[in-house]
N, C-alpha and C positions, 0 to 999 in steps of 0.2 A: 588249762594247765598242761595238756597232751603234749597242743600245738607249740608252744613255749618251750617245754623239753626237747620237741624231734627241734626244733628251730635251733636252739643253744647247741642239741648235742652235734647238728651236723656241721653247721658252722664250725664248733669245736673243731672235730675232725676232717674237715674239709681246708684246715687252717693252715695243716701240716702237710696235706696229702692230697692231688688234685686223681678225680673219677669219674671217669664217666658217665651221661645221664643216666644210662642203665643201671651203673653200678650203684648210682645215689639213689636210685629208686628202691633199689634193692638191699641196702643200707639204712633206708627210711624205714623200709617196713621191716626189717629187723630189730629196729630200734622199736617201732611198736609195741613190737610181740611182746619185747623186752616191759617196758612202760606198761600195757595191761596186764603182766601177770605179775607185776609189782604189785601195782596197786589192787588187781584182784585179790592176793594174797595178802595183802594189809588190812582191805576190808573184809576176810574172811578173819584173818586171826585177832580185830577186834573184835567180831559180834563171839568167836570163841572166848579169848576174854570176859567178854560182859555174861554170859553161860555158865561161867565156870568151867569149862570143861577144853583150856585150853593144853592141857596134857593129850586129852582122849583127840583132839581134833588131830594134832599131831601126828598123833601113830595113828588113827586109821589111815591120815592121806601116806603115812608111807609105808603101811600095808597092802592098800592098796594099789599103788604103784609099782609094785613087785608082781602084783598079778595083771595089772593094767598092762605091763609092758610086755607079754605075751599075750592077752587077749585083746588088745588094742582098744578100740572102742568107738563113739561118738564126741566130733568133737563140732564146738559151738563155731557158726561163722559170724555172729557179732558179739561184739564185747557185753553188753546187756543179756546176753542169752548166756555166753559164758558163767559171768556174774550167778546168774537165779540157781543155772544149774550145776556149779558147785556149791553153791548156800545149802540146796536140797540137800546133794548128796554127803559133803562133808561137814556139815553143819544138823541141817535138818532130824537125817536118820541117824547119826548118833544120838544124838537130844533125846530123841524118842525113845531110842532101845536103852539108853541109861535109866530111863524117867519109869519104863513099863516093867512089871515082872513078867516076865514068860519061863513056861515049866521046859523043862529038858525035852519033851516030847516035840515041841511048836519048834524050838532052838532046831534039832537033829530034823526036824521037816524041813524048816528055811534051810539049813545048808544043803538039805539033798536035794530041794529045789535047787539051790543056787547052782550048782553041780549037775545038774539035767541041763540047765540053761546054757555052761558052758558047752556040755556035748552038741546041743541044737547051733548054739549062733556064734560061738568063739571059733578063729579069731574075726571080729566084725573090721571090716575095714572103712574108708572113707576113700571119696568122689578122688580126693589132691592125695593118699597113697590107697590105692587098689594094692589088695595082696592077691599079686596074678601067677605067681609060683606055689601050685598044687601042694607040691611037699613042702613047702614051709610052713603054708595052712593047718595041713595037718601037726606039724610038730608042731606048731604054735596053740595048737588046742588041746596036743598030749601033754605040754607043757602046764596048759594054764588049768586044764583038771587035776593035773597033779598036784598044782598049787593052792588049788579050791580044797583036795584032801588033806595037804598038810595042814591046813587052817581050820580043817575040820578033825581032824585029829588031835590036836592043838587043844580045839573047845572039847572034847570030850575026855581027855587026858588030864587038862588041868583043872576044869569043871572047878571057874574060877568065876562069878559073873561081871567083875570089872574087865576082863579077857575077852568071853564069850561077847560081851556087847562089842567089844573094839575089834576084833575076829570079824564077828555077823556082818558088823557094820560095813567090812572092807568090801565081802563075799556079796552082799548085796548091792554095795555100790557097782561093783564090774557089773552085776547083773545087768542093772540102769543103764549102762551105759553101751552096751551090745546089745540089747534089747531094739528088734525091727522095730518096736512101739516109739519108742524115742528119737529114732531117725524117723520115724510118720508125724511125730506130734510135730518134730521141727522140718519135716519139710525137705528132708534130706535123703538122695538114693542109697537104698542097703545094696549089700552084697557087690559093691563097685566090680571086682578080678572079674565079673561075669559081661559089663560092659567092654572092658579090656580088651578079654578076650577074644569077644566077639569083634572089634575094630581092628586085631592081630588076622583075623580066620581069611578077613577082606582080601 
């Protein structure tokens, strides 16, 4: 089904418009990118559907994408790893915190956890963009604790539990996702700007 898309789409446009091998290369795997996170996003929002909970699926992925896009994070280099590890996080750990009761107490711990975490490893970067500008790193984590506290502010202001779960759920997923554990479990170098760096110093 992939190959049949990249095949039709660049024909398509290759119909109108002549490119260089380079550029077709580079073409093709845009169209990719394009094509997996279609389909990622199709099979994510039917198992939401069959859940019920394809309100809640929604707004956590665009809660957290407001804090993703200043603490950056882990991202999958094959499409089956993409796949599992958004099921996890935007499927899985809502399901859970909807399903469970937790007391105010356990709630205000995860977020002050989640909130430690971003002080430690925000913003995490990756191997293909290294964050090698010192001050950006830093605003990018003054940023995204800020964003961890309004979220937490949020939950304890509206001290709503349909809220607090889609809130939690956001704040924990950035966690996952800058977590050195998750770039160890897949295999992948943390703190890239440090490699960078050091190839700059040469």
């Amino acid at each position: 089904m992939k190959q049949l898309f990249l095949d039709s789409s660049m024909n398509l446009i290759c119909k109108y418009q002549s490119f260089s091998d380079y550029d077709k290369k580079k073409l093709r795997y845009g169209l990719e990118g394009i094509y997996l996170t279609i389909t990622k996003l199709v099979i994510l929002l039917i198992l939401a559907i069959l859940l019920n909970m394809f309100k809640e699926f929604i707004l956590v992925t665009v809660l957290f994408n407001i804090i993703r896009y200043t603490g950056f994070g882990f991202h999958a280099e094959k499409s089956y790893q993409c796949l599992f590890f958004s099921t996890f996080n935007f499927i899985a750990i809502p399901f859970l915190l909807l399903h469970i009761q937790l007391s105010d107490f356990i709630v205000y711990t995860l977020c002050a956890v989640c909130i430690f975490h971003y002080l430690l490893f925000a913003p995490a970067d990756t191997k293909k963009r290294p964050l090698s500008n010192k001050k950006k790193r830093i605003i990018r984590k003054v940023l995204t604790v800020m964003i961890g506290l309004c979220y937490t502010l949020a939950i304890v202001l509206l001290h709503n539990e349909f809220w607090t779960d889609i809130l939690l759920s956001a704040l924990i997923c950035e966690v996952v996702f800058i977590s050195p554990i998750t770039y160890l479990i897949f295999r992948q170098p943390y703190n890239n700007y440090n490699v960078l760096n050091a190839r700059n110093s040469i």
